[in-house]
N, C-alpha and C positions, 0 to 999 in steps of 0.2 A: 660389795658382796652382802646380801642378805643372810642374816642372822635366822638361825635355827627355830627364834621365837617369832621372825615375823613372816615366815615359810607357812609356819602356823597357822598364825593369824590370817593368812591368805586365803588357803587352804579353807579354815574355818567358814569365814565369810562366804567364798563360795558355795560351800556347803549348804549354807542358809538359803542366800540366794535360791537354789535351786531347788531347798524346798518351798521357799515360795511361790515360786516358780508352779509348779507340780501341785499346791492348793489351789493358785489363780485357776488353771486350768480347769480343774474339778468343779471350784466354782461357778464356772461359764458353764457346763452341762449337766443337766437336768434331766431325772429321771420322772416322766407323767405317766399314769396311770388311770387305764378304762379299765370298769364303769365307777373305779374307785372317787376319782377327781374330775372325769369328766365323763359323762353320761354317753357319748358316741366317741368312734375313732375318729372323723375327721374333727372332733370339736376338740379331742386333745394335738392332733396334727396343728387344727389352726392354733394353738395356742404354743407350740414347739418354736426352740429356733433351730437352726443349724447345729448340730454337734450334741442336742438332747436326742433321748431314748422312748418314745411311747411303747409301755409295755399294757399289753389288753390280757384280758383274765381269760379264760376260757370258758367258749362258750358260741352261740351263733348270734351273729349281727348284721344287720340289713340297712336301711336306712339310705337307698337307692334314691337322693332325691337331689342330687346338687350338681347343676348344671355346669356340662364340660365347654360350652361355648358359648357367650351371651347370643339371645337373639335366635338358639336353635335349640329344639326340644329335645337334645340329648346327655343324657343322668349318667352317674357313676355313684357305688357309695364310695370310695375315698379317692381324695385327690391330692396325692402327695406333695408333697415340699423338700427342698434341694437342700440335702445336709443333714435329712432325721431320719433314724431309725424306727423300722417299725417292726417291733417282736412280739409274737405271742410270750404269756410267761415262761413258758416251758420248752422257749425257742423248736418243739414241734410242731408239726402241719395237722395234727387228731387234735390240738387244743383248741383253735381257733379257726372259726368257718366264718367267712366273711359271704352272704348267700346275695345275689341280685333278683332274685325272686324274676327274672325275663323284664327288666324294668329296665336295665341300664348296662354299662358296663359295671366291673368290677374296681379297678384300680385303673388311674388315669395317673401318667407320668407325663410331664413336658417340660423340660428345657431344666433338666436335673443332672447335680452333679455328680460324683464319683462317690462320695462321703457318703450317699443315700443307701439304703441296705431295707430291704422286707425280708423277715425271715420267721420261718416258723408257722405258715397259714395256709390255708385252704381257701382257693377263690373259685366259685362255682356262681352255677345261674345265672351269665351274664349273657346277655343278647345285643347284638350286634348288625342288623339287617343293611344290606349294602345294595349298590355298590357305592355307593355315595360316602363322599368324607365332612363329616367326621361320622357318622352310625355306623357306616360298614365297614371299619376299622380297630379290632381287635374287639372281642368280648368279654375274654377274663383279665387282660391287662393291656393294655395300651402303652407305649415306649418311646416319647417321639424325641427326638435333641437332646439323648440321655443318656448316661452310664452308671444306672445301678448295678446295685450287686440282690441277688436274689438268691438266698439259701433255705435248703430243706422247706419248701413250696411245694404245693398241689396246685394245679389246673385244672380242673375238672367240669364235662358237664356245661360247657360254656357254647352257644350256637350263633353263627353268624352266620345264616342262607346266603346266597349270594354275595358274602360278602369277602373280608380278607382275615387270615392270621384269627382264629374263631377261638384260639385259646391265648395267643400272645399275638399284638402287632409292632414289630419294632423297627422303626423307620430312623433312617441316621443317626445311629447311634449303636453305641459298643457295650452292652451292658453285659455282665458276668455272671452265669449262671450255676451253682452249684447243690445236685442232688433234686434238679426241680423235677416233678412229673407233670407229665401233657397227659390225661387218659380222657377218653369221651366225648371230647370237642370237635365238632360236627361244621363244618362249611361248604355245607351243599351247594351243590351251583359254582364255589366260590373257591380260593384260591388260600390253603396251609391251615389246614386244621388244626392240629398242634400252635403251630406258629409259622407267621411270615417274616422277614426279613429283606429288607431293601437301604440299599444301601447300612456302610457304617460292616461290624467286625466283632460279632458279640462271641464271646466264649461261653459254651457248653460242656461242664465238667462232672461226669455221673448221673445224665439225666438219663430220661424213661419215657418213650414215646409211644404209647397202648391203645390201639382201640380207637384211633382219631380217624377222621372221615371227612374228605372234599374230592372236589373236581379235579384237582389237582395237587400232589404236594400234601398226601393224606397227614403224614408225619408233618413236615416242615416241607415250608416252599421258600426259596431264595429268587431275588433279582433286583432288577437295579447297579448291578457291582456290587452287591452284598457278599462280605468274605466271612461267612461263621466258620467257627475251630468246635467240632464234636467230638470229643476226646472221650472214651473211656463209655459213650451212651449203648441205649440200649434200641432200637426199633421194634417194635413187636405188632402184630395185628392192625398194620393202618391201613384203610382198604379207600382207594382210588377211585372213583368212577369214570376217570378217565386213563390221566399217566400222574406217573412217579408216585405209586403205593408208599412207600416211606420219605422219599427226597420228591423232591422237584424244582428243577434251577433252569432260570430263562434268565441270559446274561447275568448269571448270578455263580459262586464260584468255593459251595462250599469243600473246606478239608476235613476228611473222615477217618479219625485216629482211634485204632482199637475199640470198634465199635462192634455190636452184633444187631443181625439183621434175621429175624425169623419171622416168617408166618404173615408179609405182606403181598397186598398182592395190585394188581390195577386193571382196570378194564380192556383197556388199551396199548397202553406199553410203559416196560420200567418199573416193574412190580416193587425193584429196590428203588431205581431212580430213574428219574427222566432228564435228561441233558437236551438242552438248545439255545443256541445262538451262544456258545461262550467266545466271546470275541478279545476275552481279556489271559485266558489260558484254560487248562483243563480243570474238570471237579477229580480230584483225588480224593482215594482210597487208600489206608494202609493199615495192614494189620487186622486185622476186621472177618469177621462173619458172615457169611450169606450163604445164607442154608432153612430149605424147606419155604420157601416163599411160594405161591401161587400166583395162576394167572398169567399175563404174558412172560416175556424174556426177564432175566433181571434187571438189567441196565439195557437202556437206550440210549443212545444220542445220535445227532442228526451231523455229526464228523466223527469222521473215526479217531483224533487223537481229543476232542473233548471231556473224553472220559481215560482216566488214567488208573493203577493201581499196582500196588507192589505187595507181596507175604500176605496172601491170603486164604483164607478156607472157604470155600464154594461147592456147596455137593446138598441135593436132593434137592433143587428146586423147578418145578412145575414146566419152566419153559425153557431147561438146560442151565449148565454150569458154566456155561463161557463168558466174560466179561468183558472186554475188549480186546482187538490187537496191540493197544498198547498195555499190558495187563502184565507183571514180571514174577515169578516164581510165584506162582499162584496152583494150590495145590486141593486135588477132588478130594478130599476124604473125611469121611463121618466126622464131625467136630466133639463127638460124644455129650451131650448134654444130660446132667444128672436125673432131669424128670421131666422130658417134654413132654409127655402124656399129660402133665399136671403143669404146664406153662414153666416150669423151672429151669431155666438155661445158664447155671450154672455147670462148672465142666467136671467132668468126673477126672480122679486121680490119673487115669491112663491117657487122657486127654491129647492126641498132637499140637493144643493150641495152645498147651502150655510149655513155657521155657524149657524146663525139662526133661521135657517130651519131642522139642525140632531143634534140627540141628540151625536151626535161628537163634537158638537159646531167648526166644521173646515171647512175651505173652501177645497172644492173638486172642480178640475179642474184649467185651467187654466186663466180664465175671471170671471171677478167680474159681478155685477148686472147691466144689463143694461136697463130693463124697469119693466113695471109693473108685475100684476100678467096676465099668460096667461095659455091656456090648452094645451094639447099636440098636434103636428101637427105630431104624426106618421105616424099616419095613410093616411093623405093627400100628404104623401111626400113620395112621386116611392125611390127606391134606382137608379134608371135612372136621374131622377132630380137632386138627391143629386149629383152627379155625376158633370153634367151639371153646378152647380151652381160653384164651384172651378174655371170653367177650361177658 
């Protein structure tokens, strides 16, 4: 039996150990520092290893000039690396703009792991002309055999004609997104303005989709067997010019968790979504908003059980409230939004989409309570204003 003192001693020793332990570590990461130590982002990226931190000052940076393919004329300014962090100082998206000036893409990811993290930026001005791969393959961030993490992000402003995914392209890969905004990102002709998705299962948590524009899949378009999780997002203003004003899925199979859906709309059909070919199961809805969208029906799909949904609010949109036959306790009535007049779709205190308000006792949509009790402004609000008020 061991003695009292050498329990101690044990004990002690470990102790050490473990701080040393816990200094080696520290030791191996490194915090770099733009414009401070190094003159551009990718010049302190290249100089990063796995497990360091590039922190960039605030401010705009461009420098669109480093080829994402040998042998093909197309730029990005940064081209990450598998295992660094890239944060503005103030880990917000008003500090740091990272601008492509229509030169390149913006951030270029390939064959990156889990440990990778951007957070805190503004990526705009990227151009993307397609259909061809690699140009017409994402303009504000590119994502191909990758699982980062993307926190409190802007997309903005980013244009791929004819091409894919004109704010995000994310091909086989699962990356996790949280608090990111898609607004502005245009792919005309072209397929997910916001972002595309093919194959792979990325999570979207508190994101914002405003204002984005393509052929299809204004918001986001899914395929390939692509399974994205929208938890908690928003839709707002994404206009189609053909189908799926906010979603669009061709063999692709996303889940839409307390989400809201206002003020989209599409030329054609699916103002909320467009459904076709789901050969692997249905796109689900739950919990969720859809209200005041324009232009065709909400939802389309080309089977009747492709499109699913269960506890949701549907009322005041352009081409009826009805969402599928497969569609379960799905209920008409005003969602109350504290200031649609003024784009605000948070819910006012008398709210039915809040827990305390349905005998669901759950929150529906994706904003909590933001004012008192108030009445409905449907009737005061054109679907022209609604419109208007996004843009």
């Amino acid at each position: 039996m061991r003695g009292k003192g050498q329990s101690n001693g044990i004990a002690t020793r470990m102790v050490v150990m473990l701080a040393a332990l816990i200094v080696h570590v520290a030791a191996q990461s490194a915090s770099i520092r733009v414009p401070g130590e190094y003159a551009t982002i990718q010049a302190g990226i290249d100089a990063a290893a796995a497990g360091d931190t590039v922190i960039v000052a605030c401010g705009t940076y461009h420098d669109c000039t480093h080829v994402v393919h040998e042998g093909q004329s197309v730029y990005c300014c940064i081209m990450m690396k598998s295992g660094v962090v890239l944060r503005s100082e103030t880990g917000q998206p008003d500090c740091v703009t990272v601008d492509a000036q229509g030169l390149g893409k913006v951030v270029y990811c390939y064959g990156l792991g889990s440990e990778t993290r951007i957070e805190g930026l503004t990526l705009t001005g990227g151009y993307g002309p397609g259909p061809w791969f690699p140009s017409g393959s994402g303009a504000g961030l590119v994502c191909t055999i990758s699982d980062v993490t993307l926190a409190n992000v802007i997309i903005t402003d980013n244009a791929a004609p004819g091409g894919r995914g004109a704010g995000m392209d994310c091909n086989y890969s699962s990356p996790v997104l949280h608090n990111v905004i898609f607004e502005g990102n245009t792919a005309e002709g072209g397929l997910g303005g916001g972002l595309l998705v093919k194959a792979g299962a990325p999570l979207l948590e508190g994101c914002v989709f405003r204002s984005n524009a393509a052929s299809s899949g204004a918001g986001a378009y899914v395929e390939g067997g692509g399974f994205p999780h929208f938890s908690r997002c928003a839709f707002l203003s994404n206009e189609s010019q053909s189908t799926g004003g906010a979603i669009g899925a061709r063999s692709g199979f996303p889940f839409v968790e307390s989400c809201t859906f206002v003020a989209n709309s599409a030329a054609q059909s699916g103002s909320v979504v467009d459904v076709r070919d789901a050969w692997l199961g249905p796109v689900r809805f739950e919990t969720s908003i859809v209200a005041f969208n324009g232009g065709s029906e909400a939802v389309h799909s080309d089977t009747l059980w492709a499109f699913q949904s269960s506890r949701c609010f549907v009322y005041g949109n352009a081409g009826g409230d009805s969402l599928s036959a497969y569609s379960s306790e799905t209920r008409n009535e005003d969602p109350l939004f504290c200031g649609l007049d003024a784009g605000n779709v948070t819910l006012c205190s008398n709210s039915p989409c809040l827990p305390e308000n349905n005998d669901w006792w759950l929150q529906v949509g994706s904003e909590p309570s933001g004012c008192g009790p108030c009445a409905s402004p449907a009737e005061s609000v054109s679907w022209g204003a609604l419109k208007a008020m996004y843009r």
